[in-house]
N, C-alpha and C positions, 0 to 999 in steps of 0.2 A: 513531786509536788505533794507526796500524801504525806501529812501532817502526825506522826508518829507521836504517841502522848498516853496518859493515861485518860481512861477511859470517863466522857463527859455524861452526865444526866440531862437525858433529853426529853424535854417538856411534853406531855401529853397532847394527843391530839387536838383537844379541843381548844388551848392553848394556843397550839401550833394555830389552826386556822380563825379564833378571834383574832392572834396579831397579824395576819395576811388580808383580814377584812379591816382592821384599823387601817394598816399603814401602805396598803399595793397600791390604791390610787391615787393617793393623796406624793406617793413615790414617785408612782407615774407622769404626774402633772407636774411635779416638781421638774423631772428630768426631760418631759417634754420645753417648757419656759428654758432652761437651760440649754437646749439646742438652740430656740428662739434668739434668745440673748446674744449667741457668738454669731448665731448667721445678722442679727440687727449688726453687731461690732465691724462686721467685714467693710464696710465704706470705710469705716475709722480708721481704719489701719493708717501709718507712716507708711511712706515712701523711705523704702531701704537702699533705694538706688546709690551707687556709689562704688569707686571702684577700692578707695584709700580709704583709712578713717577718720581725716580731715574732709573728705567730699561729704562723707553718711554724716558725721556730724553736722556739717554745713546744711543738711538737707532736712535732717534732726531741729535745728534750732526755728520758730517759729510755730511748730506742731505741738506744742504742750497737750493740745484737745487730742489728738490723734495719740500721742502716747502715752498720757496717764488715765485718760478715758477710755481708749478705745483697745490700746493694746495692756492697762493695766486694771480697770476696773472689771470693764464690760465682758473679758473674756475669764478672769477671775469670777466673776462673781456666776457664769456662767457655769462653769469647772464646778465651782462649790455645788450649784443645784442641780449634781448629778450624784452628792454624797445620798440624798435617802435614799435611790434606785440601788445603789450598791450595798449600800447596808439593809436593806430588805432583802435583797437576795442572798447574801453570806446570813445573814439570822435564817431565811427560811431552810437554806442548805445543812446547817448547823443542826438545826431543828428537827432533820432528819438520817442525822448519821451521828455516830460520837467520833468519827476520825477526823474532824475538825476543830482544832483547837479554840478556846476562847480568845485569846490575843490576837487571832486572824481578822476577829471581826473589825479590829482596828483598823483594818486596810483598806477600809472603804472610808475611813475618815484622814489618814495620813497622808494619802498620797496626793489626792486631790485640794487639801487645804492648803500644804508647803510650794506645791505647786501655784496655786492662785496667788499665795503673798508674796512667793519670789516675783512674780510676773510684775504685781505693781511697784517693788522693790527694783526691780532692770529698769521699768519705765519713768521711772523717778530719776534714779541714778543717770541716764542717757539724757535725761532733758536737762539735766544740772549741769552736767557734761557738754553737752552740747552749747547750750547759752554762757558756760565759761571759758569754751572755745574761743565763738565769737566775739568776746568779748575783749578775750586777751592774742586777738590771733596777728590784729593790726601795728599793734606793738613789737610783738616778737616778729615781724616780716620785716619792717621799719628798721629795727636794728637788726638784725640778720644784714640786709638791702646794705649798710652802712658799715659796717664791718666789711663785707667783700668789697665795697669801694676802695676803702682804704688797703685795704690787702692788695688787691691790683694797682695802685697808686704807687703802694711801696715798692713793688714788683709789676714794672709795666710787662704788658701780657708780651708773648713773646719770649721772655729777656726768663733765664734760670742763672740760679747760683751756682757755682760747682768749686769743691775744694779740692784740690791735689796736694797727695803727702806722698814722696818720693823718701823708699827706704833700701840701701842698699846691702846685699848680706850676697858673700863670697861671689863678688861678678856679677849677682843678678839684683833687679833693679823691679820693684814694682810700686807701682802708681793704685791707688784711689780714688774717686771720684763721686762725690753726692751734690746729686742736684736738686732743688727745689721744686712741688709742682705747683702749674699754672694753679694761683684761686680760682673757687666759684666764681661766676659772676653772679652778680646780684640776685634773679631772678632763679635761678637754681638756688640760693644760700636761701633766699624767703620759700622757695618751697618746700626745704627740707627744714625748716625753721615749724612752719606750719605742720608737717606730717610730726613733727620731735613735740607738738605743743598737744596733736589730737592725742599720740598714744600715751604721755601724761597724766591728761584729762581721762583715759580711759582705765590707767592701771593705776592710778590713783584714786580714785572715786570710791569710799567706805561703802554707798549703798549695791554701788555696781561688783562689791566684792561677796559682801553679803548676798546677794540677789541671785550670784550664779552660782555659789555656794546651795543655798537653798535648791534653787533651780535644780542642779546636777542629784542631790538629794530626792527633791520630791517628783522628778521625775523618774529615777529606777524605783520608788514605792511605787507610784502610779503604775507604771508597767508591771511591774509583780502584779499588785491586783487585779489589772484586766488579765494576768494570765490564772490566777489562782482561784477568782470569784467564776467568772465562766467556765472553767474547769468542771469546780465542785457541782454549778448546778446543773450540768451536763451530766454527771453522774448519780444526780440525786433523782434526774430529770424533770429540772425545771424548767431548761431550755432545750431546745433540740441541738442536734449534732452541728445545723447547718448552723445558728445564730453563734452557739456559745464556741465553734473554731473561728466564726470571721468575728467574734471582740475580743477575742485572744491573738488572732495575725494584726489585726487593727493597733492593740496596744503595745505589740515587740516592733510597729512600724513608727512610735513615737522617737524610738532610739535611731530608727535608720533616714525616717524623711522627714525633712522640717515640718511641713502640711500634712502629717500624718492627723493630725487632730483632729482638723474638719472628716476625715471619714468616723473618726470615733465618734465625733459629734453626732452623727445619721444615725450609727447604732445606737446610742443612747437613747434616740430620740423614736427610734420603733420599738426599743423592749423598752420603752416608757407608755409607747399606746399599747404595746404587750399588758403590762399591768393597768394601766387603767381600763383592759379591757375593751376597749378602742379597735384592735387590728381585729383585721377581717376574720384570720383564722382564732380555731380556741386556743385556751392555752394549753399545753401538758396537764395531762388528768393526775399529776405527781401534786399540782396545786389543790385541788378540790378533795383530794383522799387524804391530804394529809400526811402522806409519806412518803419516802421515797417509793420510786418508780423506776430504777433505772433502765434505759437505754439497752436492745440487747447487742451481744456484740458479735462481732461475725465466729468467733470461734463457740456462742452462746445457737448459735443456729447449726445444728447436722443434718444428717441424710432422714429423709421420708421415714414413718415406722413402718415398718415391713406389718402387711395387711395378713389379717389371720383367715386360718382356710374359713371355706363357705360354710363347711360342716364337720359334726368330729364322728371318722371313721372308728368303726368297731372291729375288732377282731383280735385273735391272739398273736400276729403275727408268723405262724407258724407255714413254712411251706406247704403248699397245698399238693401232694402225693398222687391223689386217686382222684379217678371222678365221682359227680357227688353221683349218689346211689336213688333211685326213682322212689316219689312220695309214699307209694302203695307197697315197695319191699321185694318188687318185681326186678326177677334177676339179680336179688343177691345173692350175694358171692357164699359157698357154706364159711362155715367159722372156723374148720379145720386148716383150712388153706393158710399158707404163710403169705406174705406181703410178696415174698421175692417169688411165691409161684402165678399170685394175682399178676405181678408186672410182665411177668413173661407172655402170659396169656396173652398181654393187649398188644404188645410185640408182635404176636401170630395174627393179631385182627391184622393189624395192618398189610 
């Protein structure tokens, strides 16, 4: 994830913290109202019930309000005002390292943009789809209905064709035989008439090709970002370990669970009272200093330092020989004596 570049000029402190007093709370509040917004959209939602895409659609046609409000505005427009949270934070992370490139900062405006206009781009495309279904669904059943009539009229049920070609080659004698199958009746022919008219409607559809085009696009940027932006300011320490790994599992959970969103929604919407300085605890003192801060890491922590002695011992080290000799001079030894006749002496005390 570390962004390998030449090396960036990074803005002075004082810098640094004018633009975290311009833009943190005004960040904040923005990404706060944008969790507002998806959790207001949740009524709005369509009924996706269905098992076929003649049923979804069926169930599609009538909800225009539900799907180009609810599933294409409200939740886009929601998305969008989580872009300044994210670009505050990639600028303050930036501001504190050169190993983060300048075109990163893009990514707190890519992902979350293409993702919002694919959304209203599917909900458009689905309702069009939808309302041309039912529109043209009663026709195509109707003739479907009327063709397997006549097919079974031609061929009363029961009753097949069959051709025999008898061909004889050296004594032996083989036969052929094809029969014809029973037709649909009616009621099978219009429902498979119906299911041939929804997927039509559905892989035909310019906005609905467009839409998931985008879609599939601006959702693996979106994920990169919540893996890359919480990363950085995890190391920069703008966020702690606990926030910035759960909006990074939050954002690789867009690709695996459909409802992965609303949990990213809740994160947005706490490190949005984060900066507006709203939540209970403070923030990382990486904010307030102006620079990085990082995090230590467990292999940044070792063993105790070994405690120094109480006192520092004198002496020359030297084996201590003799005993020591009395203050006043009394019973010293004369000077003639070697060492080896002294030791024997003390030999005989004993």
């Amino acid at each position: 994830m570390e962004a390998a570049g030449p090396a960036n000029t990074l803005p002075s402190k004082q810098e640094l913290l004018d633009f975290q007093a311009r833009w943190m709370r005004p960040a904040g509040i923005s990404a706060i109202l944008g969790a507002l917004v998806i959790g207001v959209s949740l009524p709005l939602q369509p009924a996706t019930g269905g098992d076929t895409d003649a049923e979804k659609l069926s169930k599609f046609h009538g909800q225009t309000t539900e799907l180009i409000v609810g599933q294409g505005i409200l939740i886009g427009l929601g998305i969008l005002l989580f872009i300044p949270l994210l670009y505050v934070l990639i600028r303050a992370a930036r501001g504190r390292t050169d190993r983060i490139r300048r075109g990163m900062v893009l990514l707190a405006f890519v992902g979350p943009a293409l993702f919002s206009i694919s959304g209203l781009l599917v909900a458009v495309g689905l309702n069009d789809a939808a309302n041309n279904f039912v529109d043209q669904a009663p026709a195509k059943e109707r003739q479907a209905r009327e063709q397997a009539s006549a097919a079974q009229a031609a061929a009363p049920k029961g009753q097949a064709t069959t051709t025999t070609a008898s061909t004889s080659t050296s004594g032996t004698t083989t036969t052929q035989s094809t029969t014809t199958p029973t037709p649909r009746t009616p009621d099978q022919a219009a429902s498979k008439a119906r299911e041939d008219l929804a997927n039509d409607q559905l892989h035909n559809s310019t906005l609905l090709q467009i839409g998931s085009l985008l879609r599939f696009v601006g959702l693996l940027a979106f994920v990169f970002a919540m893996i890359y932006i919480p990363l950085w300011t995890m190391r920069t320490g703008l966020l702690t370990r606990f926030w910035a790994y759960l909006g990074l599992a939050l954002g690789i959970s867009l690709l695996l669970v459909p409802v992965g969103i609303f949990g990213l929604v809740l994160w947005f919407a706490v490190v949005g009272l984060m900066l507006a300085r709203w939540w209970p605890a403070p923030l990382p003192p990486a904010w307030d200093a102006g620079e990085a801060i990082p995090w230590p890491g467990r292999g940044d922590i070792g063993p105790p330092p070994e405690r120094e002695p109480a006192g520092t011992v004198e002496g020359s080290g030297r084996e201590v020989l003799e005993e020591p000799l009395p203050e006043n001079g009394a019973g010293q030894p004369p000077t003639d004596e070697t060492q080896g006749q002294r030791r024997k002496k003390r030999k005989r005390r004993k």
